[in-house]
C-alpha positions in Angstrom: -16.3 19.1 -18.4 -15.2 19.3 -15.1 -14.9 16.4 -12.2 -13.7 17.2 -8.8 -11.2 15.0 -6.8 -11.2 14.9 -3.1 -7.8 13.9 -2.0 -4.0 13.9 -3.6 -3.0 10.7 -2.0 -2.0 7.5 -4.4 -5.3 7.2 -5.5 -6.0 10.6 -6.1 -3.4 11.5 -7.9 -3.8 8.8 -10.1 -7.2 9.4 -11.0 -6.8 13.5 -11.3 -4.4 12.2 -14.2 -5.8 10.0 -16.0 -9.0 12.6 -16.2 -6.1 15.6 -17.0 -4.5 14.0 -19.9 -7.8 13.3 -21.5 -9.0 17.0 -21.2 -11.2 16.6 -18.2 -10.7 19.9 -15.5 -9.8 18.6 -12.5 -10.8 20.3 -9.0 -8.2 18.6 -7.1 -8.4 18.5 -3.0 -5.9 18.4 0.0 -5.9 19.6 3.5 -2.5 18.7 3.8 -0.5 20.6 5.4 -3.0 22.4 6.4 -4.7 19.7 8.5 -2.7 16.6 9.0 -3.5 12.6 9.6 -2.4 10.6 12.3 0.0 9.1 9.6 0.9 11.6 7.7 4.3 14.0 8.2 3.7 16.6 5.5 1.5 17.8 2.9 3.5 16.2 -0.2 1.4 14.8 -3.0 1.0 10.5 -3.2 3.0 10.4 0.2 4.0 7.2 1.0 4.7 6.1 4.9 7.6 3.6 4.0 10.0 2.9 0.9 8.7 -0.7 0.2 5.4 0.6 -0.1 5.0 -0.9 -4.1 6.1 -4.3 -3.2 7.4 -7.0 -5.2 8.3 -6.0 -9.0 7.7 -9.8 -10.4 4.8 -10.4 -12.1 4.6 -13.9 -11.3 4.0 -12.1 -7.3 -0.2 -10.5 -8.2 1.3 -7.1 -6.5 4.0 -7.2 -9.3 1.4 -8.2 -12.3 -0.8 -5.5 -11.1 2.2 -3.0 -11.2 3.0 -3.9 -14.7 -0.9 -3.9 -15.7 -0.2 0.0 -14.7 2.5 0.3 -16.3 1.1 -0.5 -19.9 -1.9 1.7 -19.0 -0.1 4.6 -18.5 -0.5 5.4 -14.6 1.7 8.1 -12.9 2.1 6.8 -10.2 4.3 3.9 -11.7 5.7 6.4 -13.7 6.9 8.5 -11.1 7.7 5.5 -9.1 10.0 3.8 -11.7 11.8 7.3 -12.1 12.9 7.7 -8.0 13.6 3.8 -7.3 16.0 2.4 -5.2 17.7 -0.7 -5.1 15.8 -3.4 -3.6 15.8 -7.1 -5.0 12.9 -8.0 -6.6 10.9 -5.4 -4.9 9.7 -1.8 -5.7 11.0 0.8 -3.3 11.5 4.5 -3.9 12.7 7.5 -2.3 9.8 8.7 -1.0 10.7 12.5 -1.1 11.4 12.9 -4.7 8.5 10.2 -5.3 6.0 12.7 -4.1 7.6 15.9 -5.6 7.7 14.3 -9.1 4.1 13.0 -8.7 3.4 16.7 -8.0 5.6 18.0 -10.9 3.8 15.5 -13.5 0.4 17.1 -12.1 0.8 20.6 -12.7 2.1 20.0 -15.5 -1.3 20.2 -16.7 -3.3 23.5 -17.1 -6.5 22.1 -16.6 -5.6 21.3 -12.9 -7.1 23.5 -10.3 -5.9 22.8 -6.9 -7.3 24.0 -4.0 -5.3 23.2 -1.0 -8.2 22.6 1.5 -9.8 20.6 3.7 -13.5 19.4 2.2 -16.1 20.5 4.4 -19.1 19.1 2.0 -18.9 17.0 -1.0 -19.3 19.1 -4.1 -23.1 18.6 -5.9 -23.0 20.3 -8.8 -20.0 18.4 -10.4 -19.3 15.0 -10.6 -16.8 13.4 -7.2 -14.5 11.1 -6.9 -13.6 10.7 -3.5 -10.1 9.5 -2.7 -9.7 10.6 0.4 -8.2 7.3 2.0 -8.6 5.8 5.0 -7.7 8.8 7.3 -9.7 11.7 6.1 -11.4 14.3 8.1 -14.0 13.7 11.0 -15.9 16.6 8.8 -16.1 14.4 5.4 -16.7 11.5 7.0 -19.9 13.3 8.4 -20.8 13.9 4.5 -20.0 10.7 3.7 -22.0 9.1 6.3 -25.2 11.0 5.0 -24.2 10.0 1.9 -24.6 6.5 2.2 -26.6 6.0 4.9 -24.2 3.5 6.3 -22.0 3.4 10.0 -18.3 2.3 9.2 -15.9 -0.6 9.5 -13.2 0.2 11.1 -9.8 -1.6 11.8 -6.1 -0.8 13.1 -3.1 0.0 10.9 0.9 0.1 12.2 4.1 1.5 10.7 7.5 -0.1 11.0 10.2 1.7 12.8 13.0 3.3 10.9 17.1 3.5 12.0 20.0 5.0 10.4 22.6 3.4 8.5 25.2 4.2 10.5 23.8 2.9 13.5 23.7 -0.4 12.3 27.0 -3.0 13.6 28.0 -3.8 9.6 30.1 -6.4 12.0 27.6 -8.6 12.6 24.6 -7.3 10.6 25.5 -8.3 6.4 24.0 -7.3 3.1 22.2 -10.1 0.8 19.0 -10.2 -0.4 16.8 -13.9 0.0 17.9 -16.7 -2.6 20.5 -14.1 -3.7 17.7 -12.7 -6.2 18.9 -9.4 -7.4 21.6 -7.4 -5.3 22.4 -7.9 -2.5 19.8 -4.8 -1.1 18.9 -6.1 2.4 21.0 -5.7 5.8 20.1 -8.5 7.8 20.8 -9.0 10.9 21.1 -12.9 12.1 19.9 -14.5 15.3 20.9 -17.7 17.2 17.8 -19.4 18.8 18.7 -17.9 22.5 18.8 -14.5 21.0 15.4 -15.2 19.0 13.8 -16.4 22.1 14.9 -13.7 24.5 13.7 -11.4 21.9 10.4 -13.0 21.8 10.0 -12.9 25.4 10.6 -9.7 26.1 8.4 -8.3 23.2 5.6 -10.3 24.5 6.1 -8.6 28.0 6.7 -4.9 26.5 4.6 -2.0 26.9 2.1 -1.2 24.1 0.9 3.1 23.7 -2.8 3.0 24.1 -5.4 2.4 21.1 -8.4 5.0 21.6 -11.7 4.1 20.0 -11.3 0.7 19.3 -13.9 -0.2 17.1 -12.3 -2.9 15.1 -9.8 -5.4 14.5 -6.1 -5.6 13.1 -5.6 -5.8 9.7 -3.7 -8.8 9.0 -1.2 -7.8 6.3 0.1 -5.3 8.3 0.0 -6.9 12.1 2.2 -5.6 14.9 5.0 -7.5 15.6 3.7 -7.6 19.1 0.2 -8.9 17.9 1.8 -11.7 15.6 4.4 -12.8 18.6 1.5 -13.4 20.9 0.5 -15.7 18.3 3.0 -18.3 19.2 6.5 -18.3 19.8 7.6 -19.7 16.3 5.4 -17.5 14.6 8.0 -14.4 13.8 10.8 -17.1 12.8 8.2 -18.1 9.7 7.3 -14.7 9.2 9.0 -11.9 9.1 12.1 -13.0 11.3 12.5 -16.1 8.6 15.9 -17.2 7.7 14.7 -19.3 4.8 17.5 -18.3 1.8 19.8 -16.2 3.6 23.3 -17.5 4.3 25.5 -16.2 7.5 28.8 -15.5 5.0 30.4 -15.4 8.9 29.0 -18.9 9.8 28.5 -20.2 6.2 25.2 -21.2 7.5 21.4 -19.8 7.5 20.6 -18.6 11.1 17.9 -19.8 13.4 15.6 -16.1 12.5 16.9 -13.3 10.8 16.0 -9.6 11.0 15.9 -7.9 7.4 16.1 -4.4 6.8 15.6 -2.1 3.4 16.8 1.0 2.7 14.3 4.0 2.7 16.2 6.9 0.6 18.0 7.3 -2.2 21.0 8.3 0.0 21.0 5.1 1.2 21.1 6.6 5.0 17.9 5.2 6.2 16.8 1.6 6.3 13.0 0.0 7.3 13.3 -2.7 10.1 11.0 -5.1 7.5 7.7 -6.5 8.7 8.5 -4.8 12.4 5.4 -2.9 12.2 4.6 -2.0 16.1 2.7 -0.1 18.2 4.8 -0.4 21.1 5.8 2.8 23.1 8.2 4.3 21.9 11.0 3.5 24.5 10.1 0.2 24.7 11.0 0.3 21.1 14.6 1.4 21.4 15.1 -1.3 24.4 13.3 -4.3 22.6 14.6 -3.3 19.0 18.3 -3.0 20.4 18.1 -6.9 21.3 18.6 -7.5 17.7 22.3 -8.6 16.9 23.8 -5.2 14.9 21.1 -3.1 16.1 22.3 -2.9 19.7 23.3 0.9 19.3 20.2 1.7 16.9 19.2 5.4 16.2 15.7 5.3 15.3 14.9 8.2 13.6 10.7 7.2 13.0 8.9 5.2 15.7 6.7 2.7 14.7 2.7 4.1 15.3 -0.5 2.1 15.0 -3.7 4.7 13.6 -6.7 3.6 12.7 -8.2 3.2 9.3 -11.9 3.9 8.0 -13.4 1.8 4.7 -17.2 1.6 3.5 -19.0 -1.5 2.7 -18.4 -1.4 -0.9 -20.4 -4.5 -1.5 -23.3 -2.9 -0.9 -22.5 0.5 -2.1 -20.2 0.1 -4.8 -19.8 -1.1 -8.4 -17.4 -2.5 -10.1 -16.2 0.6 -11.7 -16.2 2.0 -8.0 -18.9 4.2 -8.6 -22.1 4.4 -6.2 -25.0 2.2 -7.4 -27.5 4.4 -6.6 -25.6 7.7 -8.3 -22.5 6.8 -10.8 -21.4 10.4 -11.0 -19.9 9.8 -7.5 -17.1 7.6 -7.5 -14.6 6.1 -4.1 -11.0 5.7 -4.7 -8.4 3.7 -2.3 -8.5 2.5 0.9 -11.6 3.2 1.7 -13.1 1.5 -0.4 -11.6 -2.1 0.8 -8.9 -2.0 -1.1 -5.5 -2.4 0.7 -2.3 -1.4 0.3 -0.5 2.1 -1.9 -0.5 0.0 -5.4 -4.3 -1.3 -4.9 -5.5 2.5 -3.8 -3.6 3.4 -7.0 -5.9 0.9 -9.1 -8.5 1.9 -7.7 -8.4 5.6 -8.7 -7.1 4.5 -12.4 -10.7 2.7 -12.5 -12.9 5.4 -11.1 -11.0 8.1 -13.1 -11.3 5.9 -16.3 -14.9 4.6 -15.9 -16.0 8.5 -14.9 -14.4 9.9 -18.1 -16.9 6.7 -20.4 -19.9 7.8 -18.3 -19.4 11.0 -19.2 -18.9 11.1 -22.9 -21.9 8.3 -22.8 -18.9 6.0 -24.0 -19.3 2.0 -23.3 -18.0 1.3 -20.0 -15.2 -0.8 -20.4 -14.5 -3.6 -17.8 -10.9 -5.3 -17.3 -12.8 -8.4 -15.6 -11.8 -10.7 -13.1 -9.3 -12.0 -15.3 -6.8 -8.6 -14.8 -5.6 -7.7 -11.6 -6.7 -4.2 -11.8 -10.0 -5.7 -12.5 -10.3 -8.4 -10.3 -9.8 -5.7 -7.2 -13.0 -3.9 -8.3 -14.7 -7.1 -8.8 -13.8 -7.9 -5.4 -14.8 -4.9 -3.1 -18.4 -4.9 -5.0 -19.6 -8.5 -4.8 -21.1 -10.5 -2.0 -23.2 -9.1 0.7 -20.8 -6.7 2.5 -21.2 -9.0 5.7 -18.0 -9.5 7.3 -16.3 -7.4 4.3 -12.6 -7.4 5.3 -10.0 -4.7 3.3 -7.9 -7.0 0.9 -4.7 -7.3 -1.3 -4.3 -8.0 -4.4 -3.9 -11.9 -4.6 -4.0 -14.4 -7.3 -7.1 -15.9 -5.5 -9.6 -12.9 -6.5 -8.1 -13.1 -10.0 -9.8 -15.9 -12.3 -8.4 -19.2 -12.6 -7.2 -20.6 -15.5 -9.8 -21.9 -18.1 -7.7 -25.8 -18.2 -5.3 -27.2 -15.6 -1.7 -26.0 -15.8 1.3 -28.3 -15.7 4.1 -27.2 -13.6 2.5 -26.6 -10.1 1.8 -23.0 -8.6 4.7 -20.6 -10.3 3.6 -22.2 -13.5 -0.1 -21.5 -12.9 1.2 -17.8 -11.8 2.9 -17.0 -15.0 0.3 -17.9 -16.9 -2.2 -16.0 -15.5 0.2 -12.9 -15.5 0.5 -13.2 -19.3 -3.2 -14.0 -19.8 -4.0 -10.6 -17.9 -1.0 -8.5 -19.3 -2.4 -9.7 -23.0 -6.2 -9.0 -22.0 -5.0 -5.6 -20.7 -3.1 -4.5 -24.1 -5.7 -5.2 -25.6 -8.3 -3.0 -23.6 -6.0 -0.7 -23.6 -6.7 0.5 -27.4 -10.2 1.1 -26.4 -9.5 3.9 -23.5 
């Protein structure tokens, strides 16, 4: 038995494994290095573009339930994530170097992996596919997938946040704490009085942007430029990602008007993510506008931010719940293409195909995690409705199933239990794959 995987990003990876360990030969896929993406550096296996990439850890937070849900299933990627991970609060965040090589290392592990490190000219017919090639694969398999379907693509704009070094930050002004005090204290922040905040604003709303080719889309919204939500309003950074809400100036004893947070990005600590900053402003505006920031006036940025655009199928017309083609189940879609956003979501996604593959092909029962799991509720999501205005999504507690009878304690309350009703439903479908 034999299935070939088209792509070693988070979603690939994850599915070549969980088809590996249960005997399956995997043809696995990369033109990395080879051929590289607009947001890619190098050609390392499950290569993430930032640190913070998993999110929050809490399960109470749907990105931290559906991490766990992973975690009792056995998925690599949490495996390999939980072994490289760096401080952080109540968030996720790995060094992204050993991440990938350990993925990589947990891989070949297994001899029934055959990888062939090129790019995919045509979709294989003979065997069954999962495709996983995210949202920034090849002009070439796009082509094939295009035929494929019969359908054009959606198409909308994705941005990276810039990264400095350590040193480079003014520890005189700039403090470490993390919001509400949860966890260590695993943030730098830098605070801002209102005249700073609103010089900032201005001159970020007057600073040169690179130019977007092809625009075809829109912006998705969980990963906006700073320079897109600024234009929004002037307030509209202080309640986002410039929000002071929980930190304490220990130089002022006060919170400031807007603060700037910023996470480290390696286990060396040496590298830290300006959080939220996302931008696709040239790159020397970025160095003038980013120095503005109290304790980042002598910044070295070592990665600019960059803005690339993304490609997903209407998977409410094409795709079941399992991720599998209606019209021909023995070709699955993994990650973001399919509508599903973010590195822990791609990573569900290829966990489902990969599963619901190995059932169809054993003629097994087809087991469904429902709408009442997170890992399920995302394929639930990207295959109902009518694919108009299909937008890529996170996971949320608001695709997840309510609770069956009201729950006292307001909206943490209602949270926790439906992180305990899914973690329960999940060990228990667990014993039956």
């Amino acid at each position: 038995m034999k299935v070939a995987v088209i792509g070693a990003g988070l979603a690939g990876c994850e599915a070549a494994y969980q088809l590996l360990k249960r005997g399956v030969c995997v043809d696995l896929y990369e033109m990395r290095p080879k051929k590289l993406t607009p947001a890619h550096h190098g050609g390392g296996f499950a290569e993430l573009v930032c640190s913070n990439s998993l999110r929050s850890d809490r399960i109470e937070n749907a990105a931290g339930l559906l991490k766990e849900e992973l975690r009792e299933l056995d998925s690599v990627i949490m495996k390999a994530a939980d072994l490289c991970k760096v401080p952080a609060g109540g968030a996720l965040a790995v060094d992204r170097d050993l991440f990938s090589k350990k993925v990589k290392e947990i891989l070949f592990s297994f001899e029934n992996l055959n990888f062939i490190n090129e790019e995919v000219i045509e979709i294989p017919k003979d065997i069954p596919v999962i495709i996983a090639a995210g949202p920034l694969c090849s002009e070439e398999l796009i082509k094939n997938i295009k035929q494929l379907t019969g359908e054009d693509y959606l198409h909308f704009f994705d941005a990276a946040a810039p990264i400095v070094t350590k040193d480079s930050i003014n520890m005189d002004i700039a403090f470490c704490a993390s919001r509400y005090d949860r966890g260590d204290s695993d943030y730098i922040n830098c605070p801002m009085t209102q005249e700073q905040y609103e010089n900032f604003v201005h001159e970020l709303l007057n600073a040169e942007v690179a130019p977007v080719h092809d625009f075809e889309g829109q912006v998705f919204e969980g990963c906006m430029p700073i320079e897109v939500m600024a234009s929004r309003g002037v307030q509209t950074l202080a309640f986002g990602p410039c929000k002071p809400v929980g930190i304490i100036d220990p130089k002022t004893q006060k919170t400031p008007y807007a603060c700037v947070q910023l996470r480290r990005d390696d286990a060396m600590d040496t590298l830290y993510n300006i959080v939220g900053f996302q931008t696709h402003l040239k790159f020397g505006e970025q160095k003038r506008i980013f120095s503005m920031i109290p304790g980042l006036e002598n910044c070295e940025i070592v990665r600019y931010g960059v803005m690339h655009k993304n490609t997903f199928i209407c998977s409410p017309k094409l795709l079941d719940h399992t991720f599998a083609l209606k019209n021909n189940n023995l070709i699955a879609f993994a990650g973001q293409i399919t509508g599903v956003e973010g590195y822990i979501e791609s990573t569900a996604s290829g966990f489902i195909a990969a599963i619901s593959m190995f059932q169809r092909l054993n003629n097994e029962e087809i087991i469904d995690f429902t709408s009442e799991t997170a890992i399920g509720a995302l394929g639930h999501y990207v295959s109902s409705g009518s694919g108009r205005d299909f937008q890529p999504m996170n996971v949320n507690f608001g695709i997840i199933s309510p609770p069956e009878n009201k729950i006292k304690g307001g909206k943490q309350a209602r949270y926790a239990y439906i992180a305990q009703r899914a973690l329960n439903k999940i060990k228990d479908l667990k014993e039956l794959i």
